[in-house]
N, C-alpha and C positions, 0 to 999 in steps of 0.2 A: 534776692527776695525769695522766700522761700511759701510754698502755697501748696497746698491741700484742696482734691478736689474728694465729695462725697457724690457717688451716685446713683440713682435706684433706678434698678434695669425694668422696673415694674410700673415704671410711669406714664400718663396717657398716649404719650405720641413717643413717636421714631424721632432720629434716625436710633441705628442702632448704638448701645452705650459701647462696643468697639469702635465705632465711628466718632463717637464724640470723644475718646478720650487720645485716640490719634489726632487729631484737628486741636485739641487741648497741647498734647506735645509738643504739634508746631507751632504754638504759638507760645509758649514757653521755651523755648530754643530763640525764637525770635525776641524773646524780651529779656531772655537771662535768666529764667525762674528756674529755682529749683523744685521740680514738680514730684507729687505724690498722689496717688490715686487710690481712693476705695471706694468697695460695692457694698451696699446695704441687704440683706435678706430679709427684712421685716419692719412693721411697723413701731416708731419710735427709738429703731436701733441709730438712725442719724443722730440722735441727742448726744447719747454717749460717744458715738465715735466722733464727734464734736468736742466734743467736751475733753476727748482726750487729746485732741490735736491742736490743742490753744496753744497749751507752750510746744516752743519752735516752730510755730507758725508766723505770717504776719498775713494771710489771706485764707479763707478756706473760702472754697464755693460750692452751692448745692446744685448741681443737674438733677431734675428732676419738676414735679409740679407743687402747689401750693404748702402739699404737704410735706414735701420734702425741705422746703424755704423756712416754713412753722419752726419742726423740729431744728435746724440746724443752727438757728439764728436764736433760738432759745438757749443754745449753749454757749454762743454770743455777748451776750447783755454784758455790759457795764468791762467788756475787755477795752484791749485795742488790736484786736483782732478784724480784721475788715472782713464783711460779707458779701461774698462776689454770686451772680445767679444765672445759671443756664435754665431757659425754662424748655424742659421737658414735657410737661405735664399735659391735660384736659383745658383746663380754665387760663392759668397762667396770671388769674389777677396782679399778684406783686409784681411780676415783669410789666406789665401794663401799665401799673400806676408810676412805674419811673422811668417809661419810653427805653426797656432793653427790647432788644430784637425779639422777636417771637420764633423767629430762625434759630434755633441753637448753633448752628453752624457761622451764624453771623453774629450773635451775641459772645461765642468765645473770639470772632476776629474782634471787635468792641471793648474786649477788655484791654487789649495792647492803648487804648488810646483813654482811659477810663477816667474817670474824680472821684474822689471818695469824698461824702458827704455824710451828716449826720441826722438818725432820725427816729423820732421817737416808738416807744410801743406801749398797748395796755395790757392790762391785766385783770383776769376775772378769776374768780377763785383761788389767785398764783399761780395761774397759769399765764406765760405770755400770748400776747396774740400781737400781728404787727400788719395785718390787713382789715378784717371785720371778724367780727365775735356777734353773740347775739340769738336771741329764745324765739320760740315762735316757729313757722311753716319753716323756715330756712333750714333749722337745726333737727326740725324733721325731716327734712332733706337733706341735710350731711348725713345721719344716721342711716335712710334707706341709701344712699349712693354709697357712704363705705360697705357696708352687709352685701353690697354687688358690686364687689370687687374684682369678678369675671369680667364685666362688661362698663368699661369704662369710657369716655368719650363726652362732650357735649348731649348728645342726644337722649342716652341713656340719663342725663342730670337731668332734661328738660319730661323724659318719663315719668321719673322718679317724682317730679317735684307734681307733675299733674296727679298723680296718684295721691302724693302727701296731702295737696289740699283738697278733694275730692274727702278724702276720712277724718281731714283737720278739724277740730273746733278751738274757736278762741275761748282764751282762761283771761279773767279779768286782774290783771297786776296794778300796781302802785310806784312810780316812778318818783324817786329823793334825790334831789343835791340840797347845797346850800341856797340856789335860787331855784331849784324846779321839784314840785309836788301837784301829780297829776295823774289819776286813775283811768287804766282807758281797759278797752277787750282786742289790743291788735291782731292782728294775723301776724305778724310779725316787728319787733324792735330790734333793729340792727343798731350794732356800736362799731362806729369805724374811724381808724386809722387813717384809711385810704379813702381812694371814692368808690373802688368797685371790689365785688365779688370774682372776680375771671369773667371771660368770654367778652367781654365791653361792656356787662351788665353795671351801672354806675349806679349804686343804693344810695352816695352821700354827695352829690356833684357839689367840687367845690373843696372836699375836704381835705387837709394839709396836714401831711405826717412827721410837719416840723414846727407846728402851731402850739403845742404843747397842747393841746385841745383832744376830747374827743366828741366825735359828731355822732350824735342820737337820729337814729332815723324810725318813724313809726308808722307803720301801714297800716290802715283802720280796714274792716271785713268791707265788701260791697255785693255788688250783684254781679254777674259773671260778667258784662259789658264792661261796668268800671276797674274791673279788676283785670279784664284784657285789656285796655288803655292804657292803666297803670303799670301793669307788666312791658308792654310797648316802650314805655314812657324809661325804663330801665336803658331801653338801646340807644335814647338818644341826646341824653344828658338831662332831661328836663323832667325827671320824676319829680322834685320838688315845686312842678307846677299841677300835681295830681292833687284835688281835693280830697281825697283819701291819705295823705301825706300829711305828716310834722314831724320839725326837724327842731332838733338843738343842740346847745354843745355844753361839756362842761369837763372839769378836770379829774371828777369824783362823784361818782352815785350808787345808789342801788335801786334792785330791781326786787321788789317783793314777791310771790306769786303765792298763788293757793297751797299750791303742793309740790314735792321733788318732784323733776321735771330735765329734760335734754335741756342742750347749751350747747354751742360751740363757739371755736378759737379757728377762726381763718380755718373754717369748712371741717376739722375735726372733731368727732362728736364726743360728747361726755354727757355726763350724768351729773346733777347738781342740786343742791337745799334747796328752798322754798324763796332766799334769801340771797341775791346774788351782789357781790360787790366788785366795782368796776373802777380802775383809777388808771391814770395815763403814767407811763415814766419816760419824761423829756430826754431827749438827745442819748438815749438808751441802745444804740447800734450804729456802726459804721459800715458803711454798701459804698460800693463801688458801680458809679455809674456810667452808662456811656459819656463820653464829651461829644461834641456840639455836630462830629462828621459822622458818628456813627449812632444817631438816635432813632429808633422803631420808629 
C-alpha cells in the first residue's frame, strides 16, 4: 500500500509536525505502507501537491485543519484515491462529522484499523466544498479569521465572528430550486454537506454526506437575546428548534443577492457574483474512517 501524507506545520494545534510524522512512520511500518511525507508552505499549495501524488498513490492524507482537508480532497474528486485525515487544526469540523479522533496521535493509531466509505460533496462557483459553504455573517467570519492568520485558535474565531456581526447588516437574497423559491434578509444561509462547522458547532443536525442531498440552513436577524439562544442552540444539536431557523434540502439551487459579495467553501473565503450556484456530487470521495474500536 503505498500512501502519501501532506502537512501543514501552520495549523491550529500541536503536537509538533515532527511528532506526527514519527507516530505516522510507526504505524506504517506496523501496517506495511510505503510511506511518503510532505510539507506545505502556503495557502492552496495542498491542491497541487495533491494533485500530483494521485498516481502512485492509493491513500493520501491531510494533517492539518479544515483547510487543509478542503484543499487536498479537492484534488481527490472522482479518483480512487482514498482520503485519509489527521486533524491538526482550530475547528476540526470534518474530523467531527466522521468520529475521527481529535487526538492526532490517536487518529494516526485509527488508521491501522480504518473503512473506507464513500461521500458526497458540493459545489458553488466550481469550487468544491465537502463540509459547509455558504454567504452571510459566517463568510464574513471566514474572511476576518483568515486576514488573522497570526492568531489562530477557537477564541480568536469566536472574536472575530462577535465583531463580524456587531458591523454585519443583512442583504435581502432570493432562494431557487426546482421546489424552493423564497426571499428572505438572513444573517446568514449555510449549505452543508455535514452537520457542523468545527468546534461542535452543528449549523444542519441531522445532515448526511451520503444522502446525495444538500441541507439549506437559514438564520433570520433577531434581537441579541434570540440570537444568543440561537447561537447556544449551535452546541447542542437543536438549532433547528430556534424560531429564527429554516431548514431545507435540495440537490441544486441558487442563491441571488444584490451585489458581489463573500462566499465560502468549508471556512475559505472567496469573492463571488451576485448569483451563486450550488449543486451536490454524489459519492464524489473516498475517506477512510475509523472502525468500530477506535472511534472519537
Amino acid at each position: 500500500m503505498r500512501v502519501a501524507c501532506i502537512i501543514n506545520p501552520r495549523a491550529g494545534r500541536r503536537p509538533h509536525p515532527e511528532s506526527v510524522i514519527a507516530e505516522l512512520r510507526r504505524a506504517a511500518a506496523r501496517r506495511g505502507w510505503e510511506l511518503r511525507t510532505v510539507t506545505t508552505h502556503g495557502p492552496g499549495e495542498a491542491t497541487e501537491i495533491a494533485r500530483s501524488l494521485v498516481p502512485g498513490n492509493d491513500i493520501i492524507i491531510a494533517a492539518g485543519g479544515d483547510g487543509t482537508v478542503h484543499e487536498v480532497s479537492a484534488a481527490l474528486i472522482g479518483t480512487q484515491v482514498a482520503l485519509a485525515v489527521i486533524p491538526c487544526g482550530s475547528g476540526n469540523g470534518f474530523a467531527r462529522s466522521f468520529r475521527i479522533p481529535l487526538d492526532p496521535l490517536r487518529a494516526i493509531d485509527s488508521l491501522i484499523g480504518s473503512e473506507q466509505i464513500t461521500v458526497d460533496a458540493g459545489t458553488v462557483e466550481g469550487r468544491h466544498f465537502f463540509a459547509t459553504a455558504g454567504i452571510g455573517l459566517d463568510a464574513e467570519i471566514s474572511r476576518r479569521f483568515a486576514a488573522g492568520y497570526h492568531r489562530r485558535g477557537i477564541w480568536p474565531y469566536f472574536r472575530h465572528g462577535f465583531a463580524a456581526w456587531v458591523a454585519y447588516c443583512p442583504q435581502k437574497v432570493t432562494i431557487q430550486s426546482r421546489s424552493i423559491s423564497l426571499v428572505a434578509e438572513p444573517l446568514v444561509v449555510a449549505v452543508a454537506n455535514t452537520e457542523q462547522y468545527g468546534g461542535g458547532a452543528k449549523i444542519a443536525p441531522g445532515a448526511s454526506p451520503s444522502d446525495g442531498l444538500l441541507n439549506i440552513t437559514i438564520v433570520e436577524d433577531g434581537s441579541f437575546l434570540r440570537l444568543l439562544i440561537t447561537f447556544l442552540r449551535l452546541f447542542t444539536g437543536s438549532l433547528d428548534r430556534s424560531p429564527l431557523v429554516r431548514q431545507m434540502t435540495a440537490t441544486e439551487f441558487t442563491i441571488h443577492r444584490q451585489e458581489p459579495g463573500p462566499y465560502h467553501a468549508d471556512g475559505e473565503p472567496f469573492y463571488g457574483p451576485p448569483v451563486l450556484h450550488f449543486s451536490v456530487v454524489p459519492r464524489a470521495l473516498r475517506l477512510l474512517v475509523p472502525g468500530r474500536t477506535h472511534r472519537g
